[in-house]
Each structure stands twice: as structure tokens, then as C-alpha cells.
N, C-alpha and C positions, 0 to 999 in steps of 0.2 A: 516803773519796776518791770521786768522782764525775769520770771521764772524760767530759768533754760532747764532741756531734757531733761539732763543728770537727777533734778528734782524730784520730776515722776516715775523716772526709773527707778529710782531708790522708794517708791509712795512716802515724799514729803512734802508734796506740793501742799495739798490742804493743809497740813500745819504750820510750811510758812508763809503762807495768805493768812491764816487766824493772829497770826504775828503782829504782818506788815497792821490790819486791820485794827487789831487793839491798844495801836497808837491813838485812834482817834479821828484820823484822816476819812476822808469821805471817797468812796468812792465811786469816779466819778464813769469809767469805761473799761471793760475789761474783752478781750478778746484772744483766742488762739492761732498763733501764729507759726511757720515753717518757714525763716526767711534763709532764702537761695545767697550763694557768692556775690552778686551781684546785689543786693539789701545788704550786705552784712557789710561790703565793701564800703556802700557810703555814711556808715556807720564808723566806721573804723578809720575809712577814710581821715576824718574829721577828725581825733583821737588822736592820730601817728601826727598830725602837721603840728601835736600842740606837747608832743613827746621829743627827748632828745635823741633819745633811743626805742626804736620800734622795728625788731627783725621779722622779717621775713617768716619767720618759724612758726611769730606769733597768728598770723594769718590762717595758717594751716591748722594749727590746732587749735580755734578758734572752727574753721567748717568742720572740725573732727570732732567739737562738741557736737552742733549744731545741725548736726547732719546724722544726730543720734534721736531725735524725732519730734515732735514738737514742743513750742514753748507758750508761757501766757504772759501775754501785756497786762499789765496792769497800769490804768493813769489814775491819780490820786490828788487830792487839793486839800492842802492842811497850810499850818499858819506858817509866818516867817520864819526863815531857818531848819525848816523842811526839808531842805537839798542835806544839810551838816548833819542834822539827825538821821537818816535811813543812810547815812553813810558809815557812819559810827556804828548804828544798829548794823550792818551789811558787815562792813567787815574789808573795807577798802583795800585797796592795794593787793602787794604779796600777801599769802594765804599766812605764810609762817610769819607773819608782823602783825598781825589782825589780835585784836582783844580777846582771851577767853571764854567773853560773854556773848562774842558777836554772832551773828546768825550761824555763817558759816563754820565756824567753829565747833558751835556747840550741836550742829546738825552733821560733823561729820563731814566737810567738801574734803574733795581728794587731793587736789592743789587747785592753783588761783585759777585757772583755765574751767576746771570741773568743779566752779563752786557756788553751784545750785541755783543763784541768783545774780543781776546786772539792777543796780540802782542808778539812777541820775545824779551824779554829785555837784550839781549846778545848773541853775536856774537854764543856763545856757545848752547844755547836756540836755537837761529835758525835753527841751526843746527841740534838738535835734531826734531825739527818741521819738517824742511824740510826731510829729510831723510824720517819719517814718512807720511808725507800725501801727499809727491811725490816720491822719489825713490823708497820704497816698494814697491808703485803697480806699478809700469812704468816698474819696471825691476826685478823680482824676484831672479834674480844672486843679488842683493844685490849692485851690482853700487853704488859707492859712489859722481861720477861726477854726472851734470844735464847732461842729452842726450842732442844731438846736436838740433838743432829748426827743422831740417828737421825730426828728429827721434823722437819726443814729439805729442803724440799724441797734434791734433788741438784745440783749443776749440775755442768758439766767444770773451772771455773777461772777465774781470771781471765786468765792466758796465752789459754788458747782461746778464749775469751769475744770477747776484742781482735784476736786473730785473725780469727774470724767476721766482725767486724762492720768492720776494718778494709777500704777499697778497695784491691782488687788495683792494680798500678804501674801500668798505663795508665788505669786511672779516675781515680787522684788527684788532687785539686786543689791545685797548684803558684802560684796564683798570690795575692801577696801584696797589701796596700793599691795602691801605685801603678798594678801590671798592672790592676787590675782598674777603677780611675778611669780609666786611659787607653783599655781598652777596653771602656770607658762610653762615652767619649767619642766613639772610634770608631766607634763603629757606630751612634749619635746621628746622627752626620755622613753616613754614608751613606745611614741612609734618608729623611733629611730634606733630601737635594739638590738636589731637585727642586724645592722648594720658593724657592731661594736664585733672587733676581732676575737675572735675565741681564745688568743694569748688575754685577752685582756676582761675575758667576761665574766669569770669567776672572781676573782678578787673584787670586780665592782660590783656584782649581783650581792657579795657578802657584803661590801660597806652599806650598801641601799638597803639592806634587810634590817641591819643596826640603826640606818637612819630611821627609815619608819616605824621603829618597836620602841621608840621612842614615848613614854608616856603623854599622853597631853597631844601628841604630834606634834606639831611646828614644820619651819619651813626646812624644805633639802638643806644640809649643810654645803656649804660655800664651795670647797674642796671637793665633794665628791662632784659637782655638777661640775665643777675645773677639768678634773678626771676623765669624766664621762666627753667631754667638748674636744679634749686632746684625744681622746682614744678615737674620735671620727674622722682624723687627719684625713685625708683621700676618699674620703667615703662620702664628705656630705659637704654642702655647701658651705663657704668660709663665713659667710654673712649668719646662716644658720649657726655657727660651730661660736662666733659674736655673741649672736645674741641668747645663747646658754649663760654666759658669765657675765652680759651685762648688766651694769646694776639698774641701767633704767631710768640715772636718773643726772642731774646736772653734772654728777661726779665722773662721770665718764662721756669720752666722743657721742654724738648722737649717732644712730644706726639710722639708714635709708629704711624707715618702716614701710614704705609702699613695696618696695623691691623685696622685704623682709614676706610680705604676707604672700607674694606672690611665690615665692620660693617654698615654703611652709604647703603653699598647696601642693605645689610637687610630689611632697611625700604624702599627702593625704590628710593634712591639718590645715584645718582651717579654724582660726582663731576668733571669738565673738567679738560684735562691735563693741562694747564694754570694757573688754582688755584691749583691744585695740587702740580704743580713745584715750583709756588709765593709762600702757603705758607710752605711747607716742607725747602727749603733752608731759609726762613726767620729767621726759629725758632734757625738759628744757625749765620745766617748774615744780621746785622740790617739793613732793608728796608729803604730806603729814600722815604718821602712822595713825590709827585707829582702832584699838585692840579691841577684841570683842565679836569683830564681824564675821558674819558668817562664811562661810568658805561653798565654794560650788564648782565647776567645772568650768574652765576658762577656753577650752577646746572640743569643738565638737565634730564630726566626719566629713569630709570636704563636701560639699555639697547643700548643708545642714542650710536652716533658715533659722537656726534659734536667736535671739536677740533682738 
């Protein structure tokens, strides 16, 4: 088992290590992990040769998880048909085909890319896992046994481990697909308002004041971000004036997000890794909503380190 970022950024690592755990599995090795393009590749590697279909996209948003901080291995030894079980329990496949009861699910993953956990679904997968994010570095002669418990390096557990690397309640990130498109969008709007032509700033200042006096809040309406994206004709980037109206998600062209953040800094936005990771993978694997979450600032002053 492999707990990616998304887990701790969210602080749900310790609960689902107490999970994985009260199957009954023993566990046998647990360690913290950061694996680079180059780990990830021969990982994946190995995956795409046994897929009919494996784009390019998926690569990328793959090091856009993984490159949002670290993860924990977990190796585990329980009885036959272990592989079928923590797969079922996981939550296999597409995000939006998985069981209600399944981990991901019921913890909330954002889509299949950002969901929280990577199980082994075959003895043979394990295998490759394992080797990977324990034999390699334990032993660089390439070892294909586990070293003896005396010979492993120590660690405290995988409880403690997800502990550690969990964020405390006021750091977590609470905010799901929608929060974070919307305040994309928001804060798009604000610092490019200057920009909107003064035939056209009145009429939208009045729809945006309607939008937000809106009980309960919610997200911008559809329309006025339409508005607001046409009124910056000449004034702002075309990619930028895109990715106002885009939905983010498989339903529309995918946006060059590299080129999107670079632009964004231009005007003095710079968007967290968080929303970056939500919506880049979305545009390719459809988000499940998740009402409830809390909502926070998805944009912070160029230069910013939050995240």
C-alpha cells in the first residue's frame, strides 16, 4: 500500500492506516517515501505495457500528485486473496465506478489520480511495489528477499508514520473539486478588474453583487464568469480569458496548465499547489463532487510559499 500526499494534506492518513490495519494484516514494513520521475516511471512503466490505453496525460498528473509532498509505503502479509480484498476495500479503477463503501469514497478522493491511496491488485504488482519503494534503497546490490527484521532499518510504524506526516486541523485542506474551480475563479476576477472596460463594469459589478448576496453563498454563476471572460477581449491573455469558463473537467479541451500558471503570474496570481493538482488532473479524470467541504482561498500573491 502506498498512502500518496493528497492523504496528509487532507490529515487522513492515520485513519486510513487504522483501516488498512483492522483487516487483520500484519504489518510487516512501513516507510516514508518522495519518489522522483524517474521511481515513478518504472512503476508505471510496468502498468501502461499491461494497459491498452495509457496517455500521456496520465504521467503528468501522476508527478502532479506526487510532487505535492510525501508518501507512505506500507508492506503488509495477510492470508490468500489479499491482493482482491484491499482492492475492493480501495476502491479500484475509475473513481466514479468504485463502491460507496470503498475507502476512497467514503474519505472523499477528488478523482482517480487524487485518491489518497495506491494498493497492489496482484501478487505480481506487489511485487513490483515492493522491490521498488523497499528493496532498492535498503540494499543497492539489488536483493530480491526482505532483509531479516534485525537488518531493516527501524522505523516507529505506520500509525506514527501518518501521524507525523499528517497536517495538524487548522492546516488541512478541506476543499474539494467545486471549492476550488470557484475560487479559481474568484480570485481571477479580482485581480483582473481593472482591466474590464468601464462600458462594461457597471452592469457586471451589479450582477457579481446579486451573485454574492446570495444566501448560503455558492459557487459564481455560469454566466456571469461567461461575461466577465468576454469583457477582457484585448486586455488579457486568451488562455487566461479559457480558463475563466472552463469546466475543468473531461467535458471540455484540456487547457495547457503549465503555460496557464505561467501566464496567471503575469498579473500577479499565483495559484497553490492544491488547485493546481485539483484542477489539472480533473480536466482528464472526472471529479466527484463532495458537499460539505470547506472552502478557503485557492490563490495567493505571486510570490507566496503557502502550500
Amino acid at each position: 500500500m502506498v498512502l500518496s500526499p493528497d492523504s496528509f494534506i487532507r490529515g487522513l492518513g492515520r485513519r486510513i492506516v487504522d483501516e488498512l490495519l483492522s483487516t487483520g494484516c500484519e504489518e510487516v514494513a512501513a516507510r516514508v517515501v518522495q519518489p522522483g520521475s524517474l521511481l515513478l516511471d518504472t512503476i508505471y512503466d510496468d502498468l501502461a505495457s499491461k494497459r491498452i490505453h495509457f496517455g500521456t496525460y496520465r504521467y503528468r498528473a501522476i508527478d502532479a500528485l506526487y510532487g505535492l509532498g510525501p508518501s507512505l509505503a506500507v508492506l503488509l502479509r495477510g492470508s490468500p486473496g489479499i491482493h482482491r480484498r484491499f482492492t475492493e476495500m480501495k476502491g479500484s479503477g475509475p473513481l466514479e465506478r468504485a463502491a460507496e463503501a470503498s475507502l476512497r469514497r467514503r474519505f472523499g478522493a477528488v478523482n482517480t489520480i487524487l485518491g489518497l491511496l495506491h494498493a497492489s491488485d496482484s501478487p505480481e504488482e506487489a511485487e513490483l511495489d515492493w522491490r521498488t519503494f523497499f528493496v532498492r534503497e535498503w540494499n543497492n546490490l539489488g536483493r530480491s528477499d526482505l532483509p531479516e527484521s534485525h537488518t531493516r532499518p527501524a522505523t516507529p510504524g505506520a500509525r506514527v508514520l501518518a501521524d507525523l506526516l499528517d497536517r495538524p486541523p487548522g492546516a488541512r485542506e478541506g476543499r474539494g473539486f467545486l471549492q476550488v474551480r470557484d475560487q479559481f475563479r474568484r480570485g481571477v476576477i479580482a485581480h483582473l478588474w481593472e482591466l474590464v472596460p468601464s462600458s462594461r463594469a457597471a452592469s457586471l459589478a451589479e450582477g457579481l453583487s446579486k451573485d454574492l448576496a446570495v444566501p448560503g453563498g455558492g459557487p459564481l454563476a455560469d454566466d456571469l464568469v461567461t461575461r466577465f471572460a468576454e469583457s477582457l477581449e484585448g486586455a488579457a491573455d486568451l488562455l487566461v480569458r479559457r480558463a475563466l469558463t472552463s469546466s475543468f473537467t473531461p467535458d471540455d479541451p484540456p487547457l495547457d496548465v503549465h503555460r496557464l500558471w505561467t501566464s496567471l503570474l503575469g498579473y500577479g496570481i499565483d495559484v497553490d499547489p492544491w488547485s493546481r493538482a485539483v484542477l489539472s488532473t480533473s480536466q482528464y479524470f472526472p471529479p466527484l463532487v463532495h458537499p460539505g467541504a470547506e472552502t478557503a482561498s485557492a490563490l495567493t500573491p505571486a510570490g507566496s510559499t503557502h502550500g
